[in-house]
C-alpha positions as CSV (number, residue, x, y, z in Angstrom):
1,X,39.4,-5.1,49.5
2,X,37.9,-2.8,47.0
3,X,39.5,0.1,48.2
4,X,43.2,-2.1,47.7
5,X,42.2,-2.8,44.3
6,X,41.8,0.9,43.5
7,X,44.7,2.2,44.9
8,X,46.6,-0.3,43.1
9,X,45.0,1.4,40.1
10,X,45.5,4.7,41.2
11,X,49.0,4.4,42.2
12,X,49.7,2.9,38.4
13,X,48.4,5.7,36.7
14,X,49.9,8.3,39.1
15,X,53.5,6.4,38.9
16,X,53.2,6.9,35.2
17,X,52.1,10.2,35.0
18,X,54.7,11.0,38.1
19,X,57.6,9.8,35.5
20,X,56.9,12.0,32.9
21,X,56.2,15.1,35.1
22,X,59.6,14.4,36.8
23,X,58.0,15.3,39.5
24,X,56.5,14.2,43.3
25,X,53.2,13.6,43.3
26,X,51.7,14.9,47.1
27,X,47.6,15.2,46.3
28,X,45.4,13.0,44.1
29,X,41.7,13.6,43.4
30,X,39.0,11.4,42.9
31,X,35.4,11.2,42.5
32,X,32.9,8.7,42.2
33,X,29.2,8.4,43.0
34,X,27.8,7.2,45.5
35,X,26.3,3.7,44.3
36,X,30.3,3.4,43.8
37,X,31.6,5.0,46.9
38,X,34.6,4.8,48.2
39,X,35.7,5.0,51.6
40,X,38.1,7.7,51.7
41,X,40.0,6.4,55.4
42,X,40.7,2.8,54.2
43,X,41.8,4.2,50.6
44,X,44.4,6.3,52.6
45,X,45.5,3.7,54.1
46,X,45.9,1.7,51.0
47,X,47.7,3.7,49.8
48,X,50.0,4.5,52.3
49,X,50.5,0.7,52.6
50,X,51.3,0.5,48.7
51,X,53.7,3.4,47.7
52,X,55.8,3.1,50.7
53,X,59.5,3.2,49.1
54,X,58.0,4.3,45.9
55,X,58.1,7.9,44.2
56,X,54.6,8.2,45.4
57,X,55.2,7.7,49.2
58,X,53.4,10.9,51.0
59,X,50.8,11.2,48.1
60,X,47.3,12.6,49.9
61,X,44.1,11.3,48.5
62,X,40.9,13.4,48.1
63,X,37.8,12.2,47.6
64,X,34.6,13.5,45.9
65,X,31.4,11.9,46.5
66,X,28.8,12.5,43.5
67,X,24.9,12.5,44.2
68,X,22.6,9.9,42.8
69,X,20.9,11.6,39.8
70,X,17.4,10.9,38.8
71,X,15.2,12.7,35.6
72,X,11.5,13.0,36.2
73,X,9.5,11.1,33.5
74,X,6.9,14.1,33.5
75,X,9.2,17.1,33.1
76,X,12.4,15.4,32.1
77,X,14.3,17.3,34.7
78,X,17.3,16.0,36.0
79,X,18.0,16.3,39.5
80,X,20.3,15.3,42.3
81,X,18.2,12.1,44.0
82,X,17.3,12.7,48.0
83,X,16.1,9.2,49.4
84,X,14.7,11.3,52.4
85,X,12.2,13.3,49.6
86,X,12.0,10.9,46.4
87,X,10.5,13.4,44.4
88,X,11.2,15.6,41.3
89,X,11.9,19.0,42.9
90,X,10.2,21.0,39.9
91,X,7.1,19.1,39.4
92,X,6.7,17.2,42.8
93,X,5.8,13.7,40.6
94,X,7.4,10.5,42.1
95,X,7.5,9.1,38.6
96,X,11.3,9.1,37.6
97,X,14.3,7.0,37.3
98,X,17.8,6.9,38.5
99,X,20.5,7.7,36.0
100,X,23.8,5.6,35.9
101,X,26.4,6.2,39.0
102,X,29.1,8.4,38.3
103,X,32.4,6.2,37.4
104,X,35.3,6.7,39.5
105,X,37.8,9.2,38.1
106,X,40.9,10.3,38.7
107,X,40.6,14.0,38.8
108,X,43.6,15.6,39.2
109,X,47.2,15.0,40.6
110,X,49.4,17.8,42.1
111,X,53.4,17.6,42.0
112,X,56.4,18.6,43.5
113,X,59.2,19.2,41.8
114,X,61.7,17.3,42.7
């Protein structure tokens, strides 16, 4: 259901930006982290579902999964979080914290001229 709810989203914004473009839109990117992921098969099929007979039928979605980020509390390094070694990778201290998810964003649409 989430994945509906975003390519509603999506397909609003892309419609819009579609019109003034006069043009097809055939790719759109996206990224969110992974705390907010997205699964990429049942957002294709979303949208497939949604735009059919609309300007954005055929529009491709990629999707671009961001890593957790943590920052150590000792060395204030930021770093990309790996559950399988919960560690700062510069100091090696287990004392840090996670930093917000990345939001999901809508990258970058590419057109067709019609």
């Amino acid at each position: 259901m989430h994945e509906t709810m975003v390519a509603q989203s999506l397909l609003a914004t892309i419609t819009t930006e579609a019109k003034k473009q006069k043009a097809r839109p055939i790719l759109a990117k996206i990224s969110c982290g992974m705390l907010n992921d997205v699964n990429e098969e049942i957002l294709s099929f979303a949208m497939e579902a949604i735009t059919k007979g609309t300007r954005c039928e055929g529009v491709k979605i990629e999707v671009e999964h961001k890593p957790i980020r943590g920052k150590c509390n000792k060395c204030k390094k930021e770093f990309a979080f790996e559950v399988a070694s919960p560690v700062c990778p510069e100091c090696g201290s287990n004392d840090f914290n996670l930093l917000p998810d990345e939001p999901l964003v809508l990258e970058e649409i590419e057109f067709e001229r019609e």
